[in-house]
N, C-alpha and C positions, 0 to 999 in steps of 0.2 A: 504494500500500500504506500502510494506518495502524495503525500499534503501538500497542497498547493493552495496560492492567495481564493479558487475558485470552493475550497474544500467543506462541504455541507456540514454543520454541525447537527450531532444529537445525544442523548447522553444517559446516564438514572443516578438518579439523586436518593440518600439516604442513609444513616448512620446505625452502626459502622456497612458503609459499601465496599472495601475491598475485597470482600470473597466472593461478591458478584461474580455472577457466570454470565450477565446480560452483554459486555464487553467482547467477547471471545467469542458472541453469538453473533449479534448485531456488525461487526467487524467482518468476519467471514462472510455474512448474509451480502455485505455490500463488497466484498472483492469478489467474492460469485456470483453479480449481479453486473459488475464493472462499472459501478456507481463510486463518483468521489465523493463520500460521508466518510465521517471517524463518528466515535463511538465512544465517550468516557464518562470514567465514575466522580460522581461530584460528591465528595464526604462535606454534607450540608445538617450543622448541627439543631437536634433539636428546639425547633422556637424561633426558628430560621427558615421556617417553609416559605413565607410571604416572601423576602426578601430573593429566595431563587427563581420564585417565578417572576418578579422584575427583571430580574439577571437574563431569564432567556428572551426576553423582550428586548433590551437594551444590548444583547450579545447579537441576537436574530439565529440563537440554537432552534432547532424544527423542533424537535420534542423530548419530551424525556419522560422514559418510563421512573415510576414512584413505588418505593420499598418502606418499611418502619423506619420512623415514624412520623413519617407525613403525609400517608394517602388520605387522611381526613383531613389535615391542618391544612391543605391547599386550595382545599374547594372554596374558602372565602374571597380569595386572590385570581380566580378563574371568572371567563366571561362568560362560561356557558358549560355547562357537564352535563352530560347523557341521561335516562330513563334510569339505566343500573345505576350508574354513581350516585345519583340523587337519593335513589335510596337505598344503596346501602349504605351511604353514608363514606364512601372513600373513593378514591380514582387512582389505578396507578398508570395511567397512558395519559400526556400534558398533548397536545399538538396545536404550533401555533402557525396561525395562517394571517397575514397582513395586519401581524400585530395582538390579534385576539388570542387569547388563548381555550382552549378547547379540554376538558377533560373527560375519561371514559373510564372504564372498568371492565377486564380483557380478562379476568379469572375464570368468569361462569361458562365463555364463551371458547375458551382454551380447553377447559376440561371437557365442553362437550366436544369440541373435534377431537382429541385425544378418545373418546371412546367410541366416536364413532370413526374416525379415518383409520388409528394404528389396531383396536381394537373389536373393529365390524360389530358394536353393538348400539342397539337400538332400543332406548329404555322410555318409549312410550306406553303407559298402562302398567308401566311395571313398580313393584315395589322397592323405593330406595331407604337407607338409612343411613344420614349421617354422622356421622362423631368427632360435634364438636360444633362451635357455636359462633367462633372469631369469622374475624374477618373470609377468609380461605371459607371456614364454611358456610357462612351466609350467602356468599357469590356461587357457590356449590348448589347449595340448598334450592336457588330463584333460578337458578340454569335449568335444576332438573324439574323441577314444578311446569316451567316454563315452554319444556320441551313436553310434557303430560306426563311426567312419575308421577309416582304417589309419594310422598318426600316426609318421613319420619327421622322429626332432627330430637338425639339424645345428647346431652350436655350435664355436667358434674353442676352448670348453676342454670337453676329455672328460669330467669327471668330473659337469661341473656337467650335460653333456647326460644320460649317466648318471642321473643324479639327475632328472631334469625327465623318463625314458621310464618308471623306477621307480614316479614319481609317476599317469604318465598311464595305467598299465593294461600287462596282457599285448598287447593290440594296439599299445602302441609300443616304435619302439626307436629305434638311434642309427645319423644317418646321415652324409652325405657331398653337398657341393654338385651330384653327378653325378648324385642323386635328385631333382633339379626337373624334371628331364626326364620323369618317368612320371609323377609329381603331378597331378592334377585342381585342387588350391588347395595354392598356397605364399604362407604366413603372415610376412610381416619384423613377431617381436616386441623386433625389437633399438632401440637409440633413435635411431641414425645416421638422418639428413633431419629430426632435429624442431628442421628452425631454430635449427639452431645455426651456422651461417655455413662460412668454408672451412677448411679443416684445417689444422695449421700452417702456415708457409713461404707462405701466401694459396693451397694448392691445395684441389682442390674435395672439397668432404666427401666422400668413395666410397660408393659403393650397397651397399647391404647385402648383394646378389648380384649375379653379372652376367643381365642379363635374357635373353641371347643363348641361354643355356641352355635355356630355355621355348620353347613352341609356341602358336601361336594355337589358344585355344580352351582356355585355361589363363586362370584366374583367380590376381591376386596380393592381396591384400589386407592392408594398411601399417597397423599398430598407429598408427602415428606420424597426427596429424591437423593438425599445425600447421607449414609453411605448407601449405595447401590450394589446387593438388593439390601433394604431395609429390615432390620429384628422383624418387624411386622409381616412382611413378602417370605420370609425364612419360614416363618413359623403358618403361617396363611399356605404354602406349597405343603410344607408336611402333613397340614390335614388335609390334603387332598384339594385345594383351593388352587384358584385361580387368580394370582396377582399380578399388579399392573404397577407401574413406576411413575412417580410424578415429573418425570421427564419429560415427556410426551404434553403434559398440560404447560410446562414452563416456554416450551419450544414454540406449540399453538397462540399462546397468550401472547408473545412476544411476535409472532408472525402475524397477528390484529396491529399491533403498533405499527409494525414495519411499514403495513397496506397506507393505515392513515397518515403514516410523515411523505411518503415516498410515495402514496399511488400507485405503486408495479407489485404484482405477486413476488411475494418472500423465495428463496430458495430454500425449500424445507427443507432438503438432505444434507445441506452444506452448515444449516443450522444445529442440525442434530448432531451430526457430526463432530463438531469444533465443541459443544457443552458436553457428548458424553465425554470425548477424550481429556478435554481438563478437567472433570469429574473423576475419572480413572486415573488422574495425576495428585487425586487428593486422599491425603489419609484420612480416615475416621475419624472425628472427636475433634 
């Protein structure tokens, strides 16, 4: 790649950013596309959202994808955010176009190409269940509702689950770990197995459910992508399950960005490519 005075900026903002994989994505995306864009991480501290999106106004960066924690802190600073952002309440895709700035939210819409492109499945009518209530899973939750699941979200705190079935449609509501048992796809949007090592006292980080619950012929599919395959994917194949990698959803979600800064179709293979391999360059923990 060579920079030059003509060289397109865009970038993702959010603290701490350097283990960002969107760099390594979005970089290859635009030398396999033959587009002169660069692509960097803006370590933009907390309480400091407002002030970077003047930055990309006053820089004239196209956009920039938004990590923790300021996919909610920016939406006051924005002149316009999408049907999803609005309400779930966060955006992490900025695009500015003659000045305005523009936000969306590329979660819900990521995870469904991921199960329907890499994984040929089609969850209209069917029963889902998710686990877990942040951010990840409320875009999860209004994806699958949205598409016609049946969306039963379970969460350790009531009100937040509440809020996340409010969010997804009259097709959801709030459930209980005893609903993975009917489920067709159970969703872990919680962040437990993203390498983060053993739990206090050196015991083992716990799974976000017990898998014992499920039946073969039950898909799980782990938000979490790092380490690959996740305690949860390990343990999901040995009882005879079918697990799926939140690769797939980070690659998708990021190929929504690409569309809106650039206008041209992503190159998806050259994106996959370049995040699994720095993924397999990273240790655990």
């Amino acid at each position: 790649m060579t920079l030059t005075g003509r060289t397109r900026t865009a970038g993702v903002i959010g603290s701490p950013i350097r283990h960002s994989l969107s760099p390594v994505m979005f970089n290859a995306a635009f030398v396999a596309s033959g587009m002169d864009w660069a692509y960097l991480a803006f370590e933009v501290p907390e309480g400091r959202a407002t002030g970077a999106m003047e930055a990309l106004r006053a820089l004239g960066i196209e956009g920039v994808s938004v990590t923790m924690p300021h996919k909610a802190a920016i939406l006051p600073a924005l002149d316009s955010i999408s049907e999803d952002a609005a309400l779930l309440g966060a955006a992490n895709c900025v695009t500015q176009r003659a000045g305005a700035l523009h936000g969306d939210n590329t979660d819900g819409a990521g995870f469904l190409d991921a199960l329907r492109i890499d994984e040929g499945i089609e969850i209209e009518g069917q029963a889902c269940v998710v686990v877990g209530a942040g951010g990840a899973g409320r875009a999860v939750a209004r994806a699958l509702a949205q598409a016609g699941a049946r969306v039963t979200i379970v969460n350790r705190s009531a009100p937040a689950a509440e809020r996340a079935a409010v969010i997804a449609g009259h097709s959801a509501r709030v459930g209980s770990m005893t609903d993975l048992a009917e489920a067709s796809l159970v969703v872990n949007a919680t962040p437990l197995g993203m390498g983060l090592g053993a739990a206090p006292g050196g015991r083992p980080e716990p799974l976000p459910f017990d898998v014992t619950l499920l039946a073969p012929g039950q898909v799980v599919f782990d938000l979490v992508y790092h380490p690959a395959p996740t305690p949860l994917m390990v343990a999901a194949t040995a009882q005879g399950l079918r697990s799926v990698h939140g690769l797939g959803m980070l690659v998708y979600q990021a190929a929504h960005a690409f569309r809106a800064w650039t206008g041209e179709e992503p190159p998806l293979a050259a994106m996959r490519l370049a995040a699994s391999t720095a993924l397999g360059q990273r240790r655990p923990g």
